[in-house]
DRENSETOR-259850 format. One record per residue (C-alpha): residue in three letters; x, y, z. Coordinates in steps of 0.1 Angstrom, whole numbers, plus 5000, padded with zeros to 4 digits. Layout:
<atoms>
ATOM   vexro      x      y      z
ATOM     ALA      X      Y      Z
...
</atoms>
This chain:
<atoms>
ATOM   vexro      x      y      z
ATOM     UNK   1393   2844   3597
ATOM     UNK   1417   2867   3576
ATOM     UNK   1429   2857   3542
ATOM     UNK   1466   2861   3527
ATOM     UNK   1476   2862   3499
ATOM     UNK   1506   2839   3486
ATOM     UNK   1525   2856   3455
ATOM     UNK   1550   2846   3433
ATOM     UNK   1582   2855   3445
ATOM     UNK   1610   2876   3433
ATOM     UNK   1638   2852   3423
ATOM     UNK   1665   2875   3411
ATOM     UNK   1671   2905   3393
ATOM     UNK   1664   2892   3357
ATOM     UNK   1638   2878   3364
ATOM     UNK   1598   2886   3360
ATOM     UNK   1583   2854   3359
ATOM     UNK   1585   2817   3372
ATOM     UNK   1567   2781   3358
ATOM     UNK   1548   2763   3388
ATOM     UNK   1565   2730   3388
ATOM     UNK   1544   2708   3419
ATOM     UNK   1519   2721   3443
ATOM     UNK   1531   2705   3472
ATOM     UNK   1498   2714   3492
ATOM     UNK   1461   2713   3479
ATOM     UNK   1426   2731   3488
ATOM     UNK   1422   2722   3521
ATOM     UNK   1455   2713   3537
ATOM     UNK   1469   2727   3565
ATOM     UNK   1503   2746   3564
ATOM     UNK   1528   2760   3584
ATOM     UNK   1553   2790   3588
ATOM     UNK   1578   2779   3564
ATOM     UNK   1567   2752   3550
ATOM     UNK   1569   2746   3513
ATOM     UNK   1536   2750   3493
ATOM     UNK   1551   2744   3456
ATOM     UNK   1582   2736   3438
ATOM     UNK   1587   2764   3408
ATOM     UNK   1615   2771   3384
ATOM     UNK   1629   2797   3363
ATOM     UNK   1656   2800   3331
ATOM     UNK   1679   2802   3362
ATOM     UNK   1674   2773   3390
ATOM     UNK   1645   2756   3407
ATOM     UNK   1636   2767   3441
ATOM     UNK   1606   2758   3471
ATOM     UNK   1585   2785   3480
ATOM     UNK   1576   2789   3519
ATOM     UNK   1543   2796   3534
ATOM     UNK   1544   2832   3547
ATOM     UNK   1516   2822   3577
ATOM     UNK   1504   2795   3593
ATOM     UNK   1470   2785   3583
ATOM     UNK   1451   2759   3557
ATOM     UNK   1449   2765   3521
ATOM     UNK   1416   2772   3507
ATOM     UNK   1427   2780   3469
ATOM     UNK   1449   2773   3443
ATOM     UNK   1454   2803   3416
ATOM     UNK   1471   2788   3390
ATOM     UNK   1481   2753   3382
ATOM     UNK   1508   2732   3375
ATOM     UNK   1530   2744   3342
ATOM     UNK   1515   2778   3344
ATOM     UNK   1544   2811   3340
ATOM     UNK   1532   2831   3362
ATOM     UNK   1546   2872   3365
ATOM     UNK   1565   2880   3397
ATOM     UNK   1547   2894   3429
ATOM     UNK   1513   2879   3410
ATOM     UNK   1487   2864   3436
ATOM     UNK   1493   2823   3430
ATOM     UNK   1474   2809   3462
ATOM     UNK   1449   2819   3492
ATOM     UNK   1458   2809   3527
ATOM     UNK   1430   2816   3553
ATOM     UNK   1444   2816   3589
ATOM     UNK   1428   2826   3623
ATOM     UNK   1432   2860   3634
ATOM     UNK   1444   2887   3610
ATOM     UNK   1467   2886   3580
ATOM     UNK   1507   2887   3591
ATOM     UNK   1518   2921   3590
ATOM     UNK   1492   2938   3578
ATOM     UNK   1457   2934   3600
ATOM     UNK   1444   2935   3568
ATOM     UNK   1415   2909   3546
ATOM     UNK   1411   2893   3513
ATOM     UNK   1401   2925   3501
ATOM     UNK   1430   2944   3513
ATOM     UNK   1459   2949   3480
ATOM     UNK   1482   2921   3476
ATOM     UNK   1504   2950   3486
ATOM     UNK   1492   2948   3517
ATOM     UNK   1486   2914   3523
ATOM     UNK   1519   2906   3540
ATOM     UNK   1551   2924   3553
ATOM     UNK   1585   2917   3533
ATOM     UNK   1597   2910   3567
ATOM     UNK   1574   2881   3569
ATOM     UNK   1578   2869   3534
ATOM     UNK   1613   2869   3527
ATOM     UNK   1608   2865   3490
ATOM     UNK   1586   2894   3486
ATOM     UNK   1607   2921   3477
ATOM     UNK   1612   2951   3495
ATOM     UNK   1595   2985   3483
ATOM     UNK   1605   3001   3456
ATOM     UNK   1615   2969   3438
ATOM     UNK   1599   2956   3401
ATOM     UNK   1562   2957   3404
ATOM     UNK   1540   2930   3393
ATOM     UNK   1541   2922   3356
ATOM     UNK   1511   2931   3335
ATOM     UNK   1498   2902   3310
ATOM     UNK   1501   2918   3276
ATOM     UNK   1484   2918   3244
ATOM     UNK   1490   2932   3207
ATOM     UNK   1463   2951   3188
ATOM     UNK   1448   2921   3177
ATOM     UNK   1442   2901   3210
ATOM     UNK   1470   2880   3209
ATOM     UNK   1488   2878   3245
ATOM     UNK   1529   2880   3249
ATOM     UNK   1542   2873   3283
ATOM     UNK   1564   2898   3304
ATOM     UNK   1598   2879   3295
ATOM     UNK   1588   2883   3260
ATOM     UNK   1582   2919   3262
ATOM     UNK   1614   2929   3279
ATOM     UNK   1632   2907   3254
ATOM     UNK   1615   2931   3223
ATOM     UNK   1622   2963   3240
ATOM     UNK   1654   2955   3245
ATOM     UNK   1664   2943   3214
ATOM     UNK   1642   2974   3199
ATOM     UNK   1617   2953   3184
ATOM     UNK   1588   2967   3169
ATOM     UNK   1553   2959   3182
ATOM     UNK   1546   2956   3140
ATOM     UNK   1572   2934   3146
ATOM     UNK   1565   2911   3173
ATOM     UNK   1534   2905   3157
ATOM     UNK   1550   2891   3129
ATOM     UNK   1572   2865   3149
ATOM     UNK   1554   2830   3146
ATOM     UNK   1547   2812   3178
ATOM     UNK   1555   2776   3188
ATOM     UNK   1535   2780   3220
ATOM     UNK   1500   2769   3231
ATOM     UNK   1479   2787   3206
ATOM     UNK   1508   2803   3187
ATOM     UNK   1515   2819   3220
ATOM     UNK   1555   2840   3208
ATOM     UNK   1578   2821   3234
ATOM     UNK   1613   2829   3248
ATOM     UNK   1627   2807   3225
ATOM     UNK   1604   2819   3194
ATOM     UNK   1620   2855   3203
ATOM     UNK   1658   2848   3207
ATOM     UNK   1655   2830   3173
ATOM     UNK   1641   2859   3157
ATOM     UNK   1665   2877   3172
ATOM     UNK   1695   2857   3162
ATOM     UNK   1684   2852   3129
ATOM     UNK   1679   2898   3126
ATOM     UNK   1718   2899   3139
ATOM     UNK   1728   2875   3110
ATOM     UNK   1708   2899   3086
ATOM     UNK   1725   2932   3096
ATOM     UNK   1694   2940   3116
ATOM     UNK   1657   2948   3112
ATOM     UNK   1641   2967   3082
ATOM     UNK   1629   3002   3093
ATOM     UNK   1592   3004   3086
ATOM     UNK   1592   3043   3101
ATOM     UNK   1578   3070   3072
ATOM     UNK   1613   3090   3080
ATOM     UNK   1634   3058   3076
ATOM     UNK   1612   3053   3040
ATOM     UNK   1616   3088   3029
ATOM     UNK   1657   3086   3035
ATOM     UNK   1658   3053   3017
ATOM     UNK   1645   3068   2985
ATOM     UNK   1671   3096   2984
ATOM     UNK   1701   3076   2994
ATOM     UNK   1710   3038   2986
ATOM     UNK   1720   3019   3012
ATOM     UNK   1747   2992   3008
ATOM     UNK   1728   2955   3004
ATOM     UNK   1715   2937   3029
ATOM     UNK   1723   2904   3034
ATOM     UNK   1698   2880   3028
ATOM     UNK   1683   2865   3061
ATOM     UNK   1688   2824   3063
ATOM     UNK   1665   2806   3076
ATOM     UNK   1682   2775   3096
ATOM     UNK   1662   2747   3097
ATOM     UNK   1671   2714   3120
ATOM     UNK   1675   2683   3091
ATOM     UNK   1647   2657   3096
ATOM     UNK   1653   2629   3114
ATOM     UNK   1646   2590   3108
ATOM     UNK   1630   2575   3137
ATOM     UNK   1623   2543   3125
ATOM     UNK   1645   2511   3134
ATOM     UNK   1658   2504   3163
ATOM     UNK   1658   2538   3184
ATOM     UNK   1646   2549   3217
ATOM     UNK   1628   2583   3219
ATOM     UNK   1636   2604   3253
ATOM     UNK   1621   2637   3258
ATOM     UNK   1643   2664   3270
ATOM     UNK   1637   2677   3303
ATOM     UNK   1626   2710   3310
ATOM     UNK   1668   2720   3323
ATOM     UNK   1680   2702   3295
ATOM     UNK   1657   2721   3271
ATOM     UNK   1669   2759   3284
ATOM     UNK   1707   2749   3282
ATOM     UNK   1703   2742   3248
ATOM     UNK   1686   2772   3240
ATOM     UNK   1711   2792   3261
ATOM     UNK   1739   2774   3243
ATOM     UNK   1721   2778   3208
ATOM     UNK   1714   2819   3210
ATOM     UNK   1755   2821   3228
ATOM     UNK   1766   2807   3192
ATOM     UNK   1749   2830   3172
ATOM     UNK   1755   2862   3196
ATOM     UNK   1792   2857   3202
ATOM     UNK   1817   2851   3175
ATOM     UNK   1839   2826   3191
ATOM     UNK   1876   2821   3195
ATOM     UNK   1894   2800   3211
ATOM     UNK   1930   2796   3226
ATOM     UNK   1955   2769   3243
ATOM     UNK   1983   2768   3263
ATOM     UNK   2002   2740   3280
ATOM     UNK   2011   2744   3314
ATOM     UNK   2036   2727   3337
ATOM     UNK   2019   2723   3377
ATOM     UNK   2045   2701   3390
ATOM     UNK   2052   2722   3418
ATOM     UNK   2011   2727   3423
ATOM     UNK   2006   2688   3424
ATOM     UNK   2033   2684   3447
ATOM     UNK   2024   2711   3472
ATOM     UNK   1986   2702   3473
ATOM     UNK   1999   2666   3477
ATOM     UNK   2021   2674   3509
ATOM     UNK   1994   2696   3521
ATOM     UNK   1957   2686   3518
ATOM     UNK   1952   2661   3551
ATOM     UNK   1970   2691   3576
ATOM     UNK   1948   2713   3550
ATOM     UNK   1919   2691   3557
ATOM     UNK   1925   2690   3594
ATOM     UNK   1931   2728   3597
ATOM     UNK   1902   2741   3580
ATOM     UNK   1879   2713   3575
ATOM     UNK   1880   2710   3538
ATOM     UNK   1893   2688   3513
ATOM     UNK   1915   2711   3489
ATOM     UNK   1909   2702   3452
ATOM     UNK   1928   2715   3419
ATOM     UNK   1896   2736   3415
ATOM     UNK   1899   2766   3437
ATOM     UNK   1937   2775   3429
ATOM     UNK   1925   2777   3395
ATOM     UNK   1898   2799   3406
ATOM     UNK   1921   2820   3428
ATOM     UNK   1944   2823   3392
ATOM     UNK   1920   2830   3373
ATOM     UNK   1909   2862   3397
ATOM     UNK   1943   2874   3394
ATOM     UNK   1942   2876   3358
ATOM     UNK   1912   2890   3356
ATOM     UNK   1928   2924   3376
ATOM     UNK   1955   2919   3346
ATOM     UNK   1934   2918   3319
ATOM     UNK   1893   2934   3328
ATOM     UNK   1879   2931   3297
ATOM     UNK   1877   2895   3297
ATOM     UNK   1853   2906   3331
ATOM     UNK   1833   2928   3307
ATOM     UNK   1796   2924   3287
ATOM     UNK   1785   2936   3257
ATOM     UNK   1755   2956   3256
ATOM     UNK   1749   2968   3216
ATOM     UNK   1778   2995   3210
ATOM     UNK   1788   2995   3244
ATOM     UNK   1815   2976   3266
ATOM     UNK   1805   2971   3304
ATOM     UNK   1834   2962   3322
ATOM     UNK   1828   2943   3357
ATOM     UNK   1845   2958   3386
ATOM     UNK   1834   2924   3407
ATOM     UNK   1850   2892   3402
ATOM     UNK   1821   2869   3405
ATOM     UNK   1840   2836   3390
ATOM     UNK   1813   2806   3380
ATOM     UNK   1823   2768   3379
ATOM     UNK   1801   2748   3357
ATOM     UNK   1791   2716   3382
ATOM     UNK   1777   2685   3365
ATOM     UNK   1745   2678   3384
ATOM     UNK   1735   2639   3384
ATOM     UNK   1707   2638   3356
ATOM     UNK   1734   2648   3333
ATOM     UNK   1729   2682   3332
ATOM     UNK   1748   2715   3341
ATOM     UNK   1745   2742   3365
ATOM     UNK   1768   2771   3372
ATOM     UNK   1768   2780   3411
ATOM     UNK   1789   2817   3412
ATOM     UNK   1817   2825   3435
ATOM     UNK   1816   2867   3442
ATOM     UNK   1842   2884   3448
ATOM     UNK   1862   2856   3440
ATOM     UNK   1895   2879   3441
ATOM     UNK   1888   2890   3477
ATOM     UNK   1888   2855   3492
ATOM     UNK   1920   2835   3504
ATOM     UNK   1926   2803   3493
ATOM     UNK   1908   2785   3521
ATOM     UNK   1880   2809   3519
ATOM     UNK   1881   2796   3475
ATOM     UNK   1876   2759   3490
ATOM     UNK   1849   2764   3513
ATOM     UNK   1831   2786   3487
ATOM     UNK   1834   2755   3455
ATOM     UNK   1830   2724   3480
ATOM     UNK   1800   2741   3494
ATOM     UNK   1786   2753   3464
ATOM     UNK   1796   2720   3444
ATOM     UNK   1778   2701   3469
ATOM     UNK   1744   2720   3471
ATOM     UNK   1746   2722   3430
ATOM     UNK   1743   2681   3428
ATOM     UNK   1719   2680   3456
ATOM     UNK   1695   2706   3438
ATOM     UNK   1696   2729   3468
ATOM     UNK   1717   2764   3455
ATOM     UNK   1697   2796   3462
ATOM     UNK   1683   2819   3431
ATOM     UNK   1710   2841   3439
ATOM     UNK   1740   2816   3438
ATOM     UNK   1734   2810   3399
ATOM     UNK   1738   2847   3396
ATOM     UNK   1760   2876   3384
ATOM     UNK   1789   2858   3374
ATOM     UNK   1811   2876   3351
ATOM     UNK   1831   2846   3343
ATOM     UNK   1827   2810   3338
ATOM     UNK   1854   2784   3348
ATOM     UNK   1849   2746   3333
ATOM     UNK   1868   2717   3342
ATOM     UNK   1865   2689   3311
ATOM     UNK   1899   2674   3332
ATOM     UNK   1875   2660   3356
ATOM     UNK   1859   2634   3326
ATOM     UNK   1896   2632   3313
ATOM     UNK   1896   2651   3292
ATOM     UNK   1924   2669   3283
ATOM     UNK   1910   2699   3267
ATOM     UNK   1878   2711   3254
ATOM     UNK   1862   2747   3234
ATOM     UNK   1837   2752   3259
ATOM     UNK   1808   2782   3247
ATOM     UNK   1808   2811   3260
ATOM     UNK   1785   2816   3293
ATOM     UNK   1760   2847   3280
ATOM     UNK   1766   2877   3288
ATOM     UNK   1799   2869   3300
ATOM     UNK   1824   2876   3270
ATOM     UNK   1848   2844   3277
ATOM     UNK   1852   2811   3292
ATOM     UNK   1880   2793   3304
ATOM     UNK   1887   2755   3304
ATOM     UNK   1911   2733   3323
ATOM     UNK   1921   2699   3306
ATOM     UNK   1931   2666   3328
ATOM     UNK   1970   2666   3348
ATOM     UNK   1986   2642   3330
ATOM     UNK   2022   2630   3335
ATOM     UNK   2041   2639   3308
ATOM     UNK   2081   2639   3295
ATOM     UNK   2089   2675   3287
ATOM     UNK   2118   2694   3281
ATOM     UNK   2142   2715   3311
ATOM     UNK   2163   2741   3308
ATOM     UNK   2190   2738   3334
ATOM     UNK   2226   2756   3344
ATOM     UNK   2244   2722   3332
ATOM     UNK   2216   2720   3297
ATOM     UNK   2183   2710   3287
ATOM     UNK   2174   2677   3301
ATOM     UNK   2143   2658   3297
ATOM     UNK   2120   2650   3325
ATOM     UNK   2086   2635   3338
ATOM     UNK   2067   2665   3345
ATOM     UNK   2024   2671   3356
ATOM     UNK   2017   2687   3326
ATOM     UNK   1981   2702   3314
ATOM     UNK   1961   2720   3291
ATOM     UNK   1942   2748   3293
ATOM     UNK   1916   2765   3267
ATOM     UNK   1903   2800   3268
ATOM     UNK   1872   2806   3242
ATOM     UNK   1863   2844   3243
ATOM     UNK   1843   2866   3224
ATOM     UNK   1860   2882   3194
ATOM     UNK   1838   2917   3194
ATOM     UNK   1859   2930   3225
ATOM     UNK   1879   2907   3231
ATOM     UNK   1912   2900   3205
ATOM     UNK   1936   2873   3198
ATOM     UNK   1960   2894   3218
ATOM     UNK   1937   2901   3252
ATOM     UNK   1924   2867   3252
ATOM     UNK   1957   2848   3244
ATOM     UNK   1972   2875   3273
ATOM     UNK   1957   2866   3300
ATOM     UNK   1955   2830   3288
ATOM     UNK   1989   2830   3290
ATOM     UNK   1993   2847   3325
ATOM     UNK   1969   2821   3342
ATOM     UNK   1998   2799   3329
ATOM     UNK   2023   2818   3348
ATOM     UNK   2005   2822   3379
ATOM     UNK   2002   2784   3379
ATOM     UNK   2038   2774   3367
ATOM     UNK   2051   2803   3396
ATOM     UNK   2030   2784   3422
ATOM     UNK   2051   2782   3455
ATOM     UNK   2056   2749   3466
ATOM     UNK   2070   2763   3496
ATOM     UNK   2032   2781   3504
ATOM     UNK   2022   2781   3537
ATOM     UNK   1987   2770   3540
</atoms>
């Protein structure tokens, strides 16, 4: 019998760890080459994780609601012969224990190696994410010590850290604690430092007639990702009005010889998407990130479309290259991506790397909406409902009045880099690229 070792799997590049959601399998069962042992989940999408042999399961390493690092050992699978790949036991390195070939979530050599559970000074244990997240952010380990913890026994959390983190940026940043840093405050004053606030959540009356629901665990990290995008980003956003008569009309003479040519219905959604990318080569630094003191602006065009998923919630499946891909190409890439997002079925790497959310509020009918900006990204854009509407025409014989499909569209961008005169720019050209539209297009 040869023993191999199941680990947890790499499911993008941000991340180092992953919460086991449902062991699929127990102790004992048989399992097959590909077939999934557990569900697990990350701040980024939940995803099954194939057996790497066939053989029978003989231990469980961690349970259900465990976060467990990346490339950590999480099950035992005993099959007959030797382990795939390797010819090696259980007491060859997990290293060893199976090929990337034959695991197709292991990554390849060279990638992140397993995370290390760590602990301060004094015992108390802070998981990889957190780590990462205070040497990024430059926090101190004096520090970190300091933060209290809301998990299991006052365990610092993600959420625990990006609160402290938030409430640091609204302070003008962290106290130096250094000797140096002590000896240059004594010979020079610095200006005042703003007081930190503490923002606490106002109690809430649940008696009466109420009905208490506990948030899910997706419903839970959006808010928390919506929550620290408010306090990193200052907000701003714009609107424009936009007249697509001649975009209605063409996709209305078009979309069943559309539909028959290339197998795909053609919504509103992917010429936005195709406007958007254009504007984004007019105006890169709303494709840009902000890292401290430094602007990284995206030479890719990796578009997201916020997709309402059935429980309620949102996910954001990413088109790349978005500016490289014709129109048909756009519609396979959003109806196939749309589709997989409601039936819980996108790939780690599809929620990935955009550099640039798209939101359609028109699809509730709503006719415009300040939508929050996607973090890192630096802005958002935001297309209202069509809506017939009388506007004004200017003609050869004089302004006239006519019924006209008439929208709006809202840009909310991040005033650090980007300026009422970028983001209102480009804003602005997305208009014109979809008031130019030819109705005359060939498809």
């Amino acid at each position: 019998m040869a023993r191999v070792e199941l680990v947890m799997p790499k499911m993008g590049e941000s991340i180092i760890e992953a919460t086991i959601l449902k062991w699929r399998k127990q102790p004992g069962d048989r399992v097959e080459l590909d077939e999934p042992v557990l569900d697990i989940a990350t701040d980024k999408v939940d995803s099954e994780v194939p057996s790497p042999v066939a053989g029978t399961l003989v231990e469980i390493l961690f349970q259900e609601n465990d976060v467990v690092a990346i490339n950590k050992a999480i099950a035992i699978i005993e099959t007959e012969g030797q382990a795939a790949g390797s010819g090696q036991t259980a007491t060859s390195s997990p290293q060893s224990a199976a090929s990337p070939e034959q695991v197709p979530y292991v990554p390849a050599a060279g990638g992140l190696q397993p995370a290390q559970t760590v602990t301060s000074s004094e015992g108390r244990f802070y998981s990889p994410l957190v780590r990462t997240i205070a040497k990024e952010e430059g926090i101190s380990q004096a520090e970190l010590d300091g933060i209290p913890g809301s998990g299991q026994d006052g365990r610092v959390s993600k959420k625990d850290i990006l609160a402290y983190v938030a409430q640091r940026q609204a302070s003008g940043g962290s106290q130096q604690t250094s000797a140096a840093n002590t000896e240059q405050k004594a010979v020079s004053s610095p200006p005042p430092q703003a007081v930190p606030v503490t923002i606490t959540a106002p109690a809430i009356s649940v008696s009466g007639n109420v009905e208490i629901v506990e948030m899910d665990r997706m419903r839970k990290l959006i808010g928390d990702h919506m929550v620290m995008s408010k306090h990193v980003s200052p907000h701003v956003t714009s609107f424009v009005e936009v007249d697509v008569t001649n975009l209605v009309n063409w996709r209305t003479r078009i979309k069943d010889q559309f539909k028959k040519q290339y197998g795909e219905n053609i919504t509103f959604t992917p010429i936005f998407v195709e406007a958007v990318a254009r504007a984004i080569r007019d105006f890169p630094m709303v494709n840009s990130s902000v890292d401290g003191t430094r602007i990284i602006i995206r030479k890719d065009v990796n578009i997201g479309m916020a997709a309402a998923l059935p429980s309620g919630n949102l996910i954001v499946p990413v088109i790349k290259n978005a500016d490289l891909l014709n129109l048909a190409g756009l519609a396979k890439s959003v109806n196939d991506l749309a589709g997989r997002a409601r039936q819980n079925q996108l790939k780690p790497d599809e929620v990935q790397g955009g550099t640039f959310t798209l939101t359609n509020v028109g699809t509730f009918g709503n006719v415009m909406g300040t939508p929050i900006i996607n973090q890192p990204q630096v802005a958002i854009m935001a297309t209202g409902a069509i809506r017939k509407k009388p506007a004004v025409l200017e003609t050869e014989y004089g302004d006239v009045i006519a019924i006209r499909q008439m929208m709006f569209l809202s840009l909310s961008y991040d005033h650090r880099i980007v300026d009422g005169m970028i983001g209102g720019s480009f804003l602005r050209r997305v208009g014109d690229y979809l008031e130019q539209f030819d109705p005359n297009r060939s498809i």
